[in-house]
C-alpha positions in Angstrom: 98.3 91.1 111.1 99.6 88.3 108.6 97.7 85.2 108.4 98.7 82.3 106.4 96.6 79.6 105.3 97.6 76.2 104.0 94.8 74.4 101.8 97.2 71.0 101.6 94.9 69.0 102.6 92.8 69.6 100.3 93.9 67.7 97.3 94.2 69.7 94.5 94.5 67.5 90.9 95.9 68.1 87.9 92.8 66.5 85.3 92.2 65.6 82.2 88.3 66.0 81.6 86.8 64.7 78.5 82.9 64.2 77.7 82.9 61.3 80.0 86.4 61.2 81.9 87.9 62.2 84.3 92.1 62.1 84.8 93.8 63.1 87.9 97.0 63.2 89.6 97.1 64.6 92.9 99.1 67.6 94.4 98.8 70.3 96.7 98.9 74.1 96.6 100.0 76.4 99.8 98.6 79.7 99.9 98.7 82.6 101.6 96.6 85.9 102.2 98.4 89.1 103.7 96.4 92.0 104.5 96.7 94.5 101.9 96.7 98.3 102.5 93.3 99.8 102.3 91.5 96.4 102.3 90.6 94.2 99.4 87.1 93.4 98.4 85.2 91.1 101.5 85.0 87.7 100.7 82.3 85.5 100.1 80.8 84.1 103.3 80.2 80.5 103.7 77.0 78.8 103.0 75.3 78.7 106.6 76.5 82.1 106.7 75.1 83.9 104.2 71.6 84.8 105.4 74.0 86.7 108.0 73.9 90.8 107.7 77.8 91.0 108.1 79.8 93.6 106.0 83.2 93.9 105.8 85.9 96.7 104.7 86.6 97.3 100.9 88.4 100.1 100.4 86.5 103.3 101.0 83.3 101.5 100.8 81.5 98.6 102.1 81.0 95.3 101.1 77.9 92.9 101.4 76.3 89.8 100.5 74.6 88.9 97.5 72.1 85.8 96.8 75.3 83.6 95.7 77.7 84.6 98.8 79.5 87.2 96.5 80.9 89.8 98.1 79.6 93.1 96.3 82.2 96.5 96.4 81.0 99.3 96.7 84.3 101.4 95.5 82.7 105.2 95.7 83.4 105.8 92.0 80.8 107.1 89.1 78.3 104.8 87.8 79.2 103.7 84.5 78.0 104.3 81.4 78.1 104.0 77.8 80.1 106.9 76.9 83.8 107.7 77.2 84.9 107.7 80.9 88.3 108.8 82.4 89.2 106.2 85.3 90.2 108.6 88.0 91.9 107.5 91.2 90.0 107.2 94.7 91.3 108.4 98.2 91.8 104.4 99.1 95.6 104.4 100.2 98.5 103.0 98.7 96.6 99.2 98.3 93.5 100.7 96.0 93.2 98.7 92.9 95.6 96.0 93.6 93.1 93.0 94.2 94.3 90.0 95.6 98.0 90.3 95.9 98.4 87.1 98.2 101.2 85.5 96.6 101.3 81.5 96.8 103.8 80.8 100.1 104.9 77.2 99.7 107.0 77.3 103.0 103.7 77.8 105.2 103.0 74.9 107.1 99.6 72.4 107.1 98.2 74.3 110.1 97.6 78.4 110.3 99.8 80.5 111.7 98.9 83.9 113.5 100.8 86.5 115.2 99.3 88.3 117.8 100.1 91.0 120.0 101.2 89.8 123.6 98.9 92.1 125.9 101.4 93.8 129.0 101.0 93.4 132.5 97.8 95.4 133.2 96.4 95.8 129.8 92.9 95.2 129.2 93.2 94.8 125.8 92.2 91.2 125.0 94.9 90.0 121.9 93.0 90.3 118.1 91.3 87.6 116.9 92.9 85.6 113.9 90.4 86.1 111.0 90.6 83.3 108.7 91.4 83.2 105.4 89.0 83.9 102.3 90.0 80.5 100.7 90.4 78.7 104.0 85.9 78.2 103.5 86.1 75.3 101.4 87.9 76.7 98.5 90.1 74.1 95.8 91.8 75.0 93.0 92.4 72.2 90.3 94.1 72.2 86.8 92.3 71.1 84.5 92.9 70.1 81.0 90.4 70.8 78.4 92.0 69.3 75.1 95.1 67.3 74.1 98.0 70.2 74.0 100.0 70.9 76.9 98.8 74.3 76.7 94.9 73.6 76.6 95.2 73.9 80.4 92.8 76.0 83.0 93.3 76.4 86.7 89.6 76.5 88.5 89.3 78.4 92.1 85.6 76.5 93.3 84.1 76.1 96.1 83.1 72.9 97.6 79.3 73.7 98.2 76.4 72.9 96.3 75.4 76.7 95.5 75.2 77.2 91.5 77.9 80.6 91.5 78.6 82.9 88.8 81.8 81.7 86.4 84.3 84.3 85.3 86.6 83.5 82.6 90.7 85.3 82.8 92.8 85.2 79.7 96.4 85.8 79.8 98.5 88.2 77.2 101.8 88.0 76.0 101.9 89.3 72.8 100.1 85.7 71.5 103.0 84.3 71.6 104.1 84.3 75.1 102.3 84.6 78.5 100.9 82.3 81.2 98.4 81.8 83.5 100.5 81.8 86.7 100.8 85.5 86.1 96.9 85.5 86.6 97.1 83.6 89.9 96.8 86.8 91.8 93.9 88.4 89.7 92.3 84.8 90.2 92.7 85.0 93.8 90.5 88.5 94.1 87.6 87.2 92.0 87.6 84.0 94.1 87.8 85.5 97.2 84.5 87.6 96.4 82.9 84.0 95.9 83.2 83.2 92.1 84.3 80.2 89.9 87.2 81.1 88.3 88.4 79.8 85.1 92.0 80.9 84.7 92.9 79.5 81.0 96.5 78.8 79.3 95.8 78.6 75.3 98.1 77.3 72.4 100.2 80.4 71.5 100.8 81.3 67.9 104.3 79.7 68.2 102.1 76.3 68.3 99.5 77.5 65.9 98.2 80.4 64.2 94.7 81.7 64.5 92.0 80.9 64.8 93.5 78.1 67.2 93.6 80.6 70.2 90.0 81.7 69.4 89.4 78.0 69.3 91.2 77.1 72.7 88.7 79.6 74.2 85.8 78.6 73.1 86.5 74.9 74.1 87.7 76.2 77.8 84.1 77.4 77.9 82.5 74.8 76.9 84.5 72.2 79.0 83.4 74.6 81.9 80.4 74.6 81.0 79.7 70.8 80.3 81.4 69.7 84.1 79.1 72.8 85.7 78.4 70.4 88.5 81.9 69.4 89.2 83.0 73.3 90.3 79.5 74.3 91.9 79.3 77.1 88.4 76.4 78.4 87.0 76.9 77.5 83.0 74.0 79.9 82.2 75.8 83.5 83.9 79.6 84.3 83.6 82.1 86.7 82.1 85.4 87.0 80.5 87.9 89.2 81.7 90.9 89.1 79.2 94.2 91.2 79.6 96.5 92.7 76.2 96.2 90.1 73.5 93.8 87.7 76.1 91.7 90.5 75.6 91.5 90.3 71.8 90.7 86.5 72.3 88.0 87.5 75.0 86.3 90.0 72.5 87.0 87.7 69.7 85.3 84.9 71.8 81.8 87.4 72.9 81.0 88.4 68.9 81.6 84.7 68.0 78.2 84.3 65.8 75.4 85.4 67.9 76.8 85.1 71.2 77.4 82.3 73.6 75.1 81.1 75.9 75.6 82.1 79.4 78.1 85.1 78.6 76.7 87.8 80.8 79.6 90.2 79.5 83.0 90.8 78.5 86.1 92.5 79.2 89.1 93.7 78.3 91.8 95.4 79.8 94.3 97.0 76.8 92.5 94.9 74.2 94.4 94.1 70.9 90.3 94.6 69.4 91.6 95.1 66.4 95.1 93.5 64.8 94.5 95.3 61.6 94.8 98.4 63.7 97.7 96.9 65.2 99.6 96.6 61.7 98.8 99.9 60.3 100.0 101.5 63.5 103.2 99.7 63.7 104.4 100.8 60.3 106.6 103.5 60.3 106.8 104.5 63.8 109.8 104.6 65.9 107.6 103.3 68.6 109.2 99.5 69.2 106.4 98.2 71.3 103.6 98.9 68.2 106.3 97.7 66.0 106.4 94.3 67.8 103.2 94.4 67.8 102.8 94.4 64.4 104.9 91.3 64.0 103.0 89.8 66.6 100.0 90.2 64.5 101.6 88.7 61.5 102.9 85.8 63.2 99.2 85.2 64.7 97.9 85.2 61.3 100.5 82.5 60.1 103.5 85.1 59.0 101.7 86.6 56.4 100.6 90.3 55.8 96.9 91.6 55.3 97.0 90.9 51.4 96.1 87.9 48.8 95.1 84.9 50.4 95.8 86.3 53.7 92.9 88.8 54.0 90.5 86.4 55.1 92.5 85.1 58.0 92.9 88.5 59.1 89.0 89.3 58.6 88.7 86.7 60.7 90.9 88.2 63.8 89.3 91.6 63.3 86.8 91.6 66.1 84.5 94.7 65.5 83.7 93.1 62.1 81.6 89.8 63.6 79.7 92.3 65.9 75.9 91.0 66.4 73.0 91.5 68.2 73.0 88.8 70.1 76.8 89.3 71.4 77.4 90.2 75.2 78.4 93.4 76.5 81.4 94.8 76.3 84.2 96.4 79.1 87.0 98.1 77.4 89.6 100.3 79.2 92.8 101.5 77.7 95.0 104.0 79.1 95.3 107.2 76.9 98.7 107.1 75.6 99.7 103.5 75.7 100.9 101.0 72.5 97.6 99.5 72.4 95.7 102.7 71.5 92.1 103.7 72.5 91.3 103.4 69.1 91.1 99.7 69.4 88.2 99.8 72.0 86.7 103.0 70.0 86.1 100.8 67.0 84.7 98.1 69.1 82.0 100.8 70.7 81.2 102.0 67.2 80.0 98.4 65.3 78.8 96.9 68.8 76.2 99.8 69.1 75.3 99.8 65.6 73.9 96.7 66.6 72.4 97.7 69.8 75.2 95.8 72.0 76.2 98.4 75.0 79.8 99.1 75.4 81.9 101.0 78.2 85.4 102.4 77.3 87.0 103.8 80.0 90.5 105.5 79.8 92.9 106.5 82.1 96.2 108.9 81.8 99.2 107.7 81.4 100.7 104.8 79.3 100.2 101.7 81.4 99.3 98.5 79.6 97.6 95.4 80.5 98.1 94.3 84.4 99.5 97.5 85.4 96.6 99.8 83.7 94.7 96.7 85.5 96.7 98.0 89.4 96.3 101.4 89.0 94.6 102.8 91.8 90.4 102.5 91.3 90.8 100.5 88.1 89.8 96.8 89.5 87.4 98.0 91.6 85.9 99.6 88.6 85.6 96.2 86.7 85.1 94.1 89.7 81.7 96.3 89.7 81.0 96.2 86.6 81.0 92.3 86.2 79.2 92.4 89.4 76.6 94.5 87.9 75.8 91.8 84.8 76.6 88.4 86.7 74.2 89.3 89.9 71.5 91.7 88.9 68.5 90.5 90.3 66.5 90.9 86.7 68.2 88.5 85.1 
């Protein structure tokens, strides 16, 4: 069964949020949610709900309720831990892994639409009942800007209740210098749907500025977030970052930023550029045009110059295992084994994070898929939607 869902009438703004106001201009956004094969993640319930035992399909496992309305996967996989672990791929059809894969369906109409089986002459068999849709409970998504630059933009997915919900953060790649959030709308959807605030954040590229101005963006998303809690029903002391290629060297960069942040329950990153020095020395002499971009990429990040002279400190800066301290959050690093963006990047992070006594997963699986497809493969999502369960709703915290 398809069901699509129309949330025009809720209207969604485009804002510009300073310390004290508030900018909108009103517009709408259509969206739809097909079933996907082998279930996604159960969404959050709504508020007079949630006290309700109701489960729902997620995969191969179950999903229930936690104190914020979150839905909670159970995906069948290991329990993670804090040495090297090979993401391996579960018996959860075609569908496993890919989260949220409603695309945005403009041409859906204000009112929901379901098809339904007409029942035959004789047939018992009452017709299905339309389930709505995740986002259809009270759910708005708004851009937001949080500084000046067109770029300094983030899409939130909130809902409209008064419960205080775990945040998580998604950060786009693209080489630095390319990349936008629309390509995170899916991903955004998923976490949403399981109940969260999602921050989905466009930063200032290194064609507009060259580090630290990403790191910068970041950090200023955060704490625009962070200041307007009230506005998105988010919890300012309890999220994560989640960032994908090079948004995952700005979401490391952004967890060992001084002594941590407050509020950052842990971070992610999927493919993380952890360390552009890494980055350079692999890309030299190698007939391997992906690391040799990425080695220009690097350069270009650190304002088109090379790891020498008056450039070395920049690039100390960008080096993320070298700010790692105790206070930082912990870390979620997968790579797949023989991609650009080699394993080496999140072994480096492991080694200077634990000298420290920060705890740090690297998971790898086979193959050499990068960023958002590493991030599809099939058990891979599930994997970090778990594990960004496990710090933003543990009951000890």
């Amino acid at each position: 069964m398809r069901t699509g869902v129309t949330v025009g009438a809720l209207a969604l703004a485009t804002a510009m949020i300073g310390p004290a106001v508030v900018y909108t201009a009103a517009h709408a956004h259509t969206l739809s949610a097909p079933t996907q094969p082998g279930g996604t993640p159960g969404p959050a319930k709504a508020v007079g709900e949630r006290a309700s035992a109701s489960t729902a399909k997620a995969g191969s496992g179950k999903t229930d309720v936690g104190t914020y309305g979150i839905a909670k996967a159970s995906t069948g996989v290991a329990d993670i831990g804090t040495a090297d672990t090979h993401a391996t791929e579960t018996g959860t059809g075609s569908g496993a892994g890919r989260t949220g894969t409603a695309a945005a369906n403009p041409e859906k109409t204000a009112t929901q639409k379901t098809t339904t089986r007409k029942s035959g002459a004789g047939d018992p068999t009452p017709p299905p009942v339309a389930q709505p849709d995740p986002l259809v409970q009270g759910t708005v998504v708004n851009t937001v800007a949080y500084g000046p630059h067109v770029r300094q933009r983030m899409d939130v997915w909130y809902q409209t209740d008064e419960l205080k919900r775990p945040g998580v953060f998604l950060i786009h790649g693209g080489w630095w210098s390319s990349g936008d959030k629309k390509y995170m709308t899916e991903i955004s959807r998923s976490y949403a749907e399981q109940g969260y605030v999602v921050f989905n954040i466009n930063y200032r590229l290194s064609t507009d500025a060259s580090w630290p101005a990403q790191r910068t963006d970041t950090l200023d998303a955060i704490a625009t977030a962070r200041r307007h809690a009230a506005l998105w029903s988010f919890d300012p002391g309890n999220y994560a970052i989640v960032g994908f290629s090079a948004g995952g060297h700005l979401a490391g960069a952004t967890g060992t930023y001084k002594n941590g942040l407050p509020g950052l329950r842990g971070v992610v990153g999927i493919s993380p550029v952890i360390s552009p020095l890494t980055a350079y020395t692999e890309g030299t002499d190698t007939f391997d045009l992906e690391r040799r971009k990425l080695r220009e990429s690097a350069i270009k990040l650190a304002g088109g110059c090379e790891p020498t002279g008056r450039c070395a400190k920049v690039w100390a800066s960008m080096e993320v295992p070298w700010h790692a301290s105790r206070g930082d959050a912990p870390m979620l690093v997968v790579h797949s084994e023989d991609e650009f963006v080699s394993p080496e990047h999140g072994r480096q992070l492991r080694e200077h994070l634990r000298q420290v006594g920060v705890p740090v997963t690297l998971l790898t699986a086979p193959g050499i898929e990068h960023s958002a497809p590493l991030y599809r493969l099939p058990g891979v999502a599930e994997r970090v939607q778990q594990w960004v369960a496990e710090r933003l709703l543990s009951s000890g915290r």
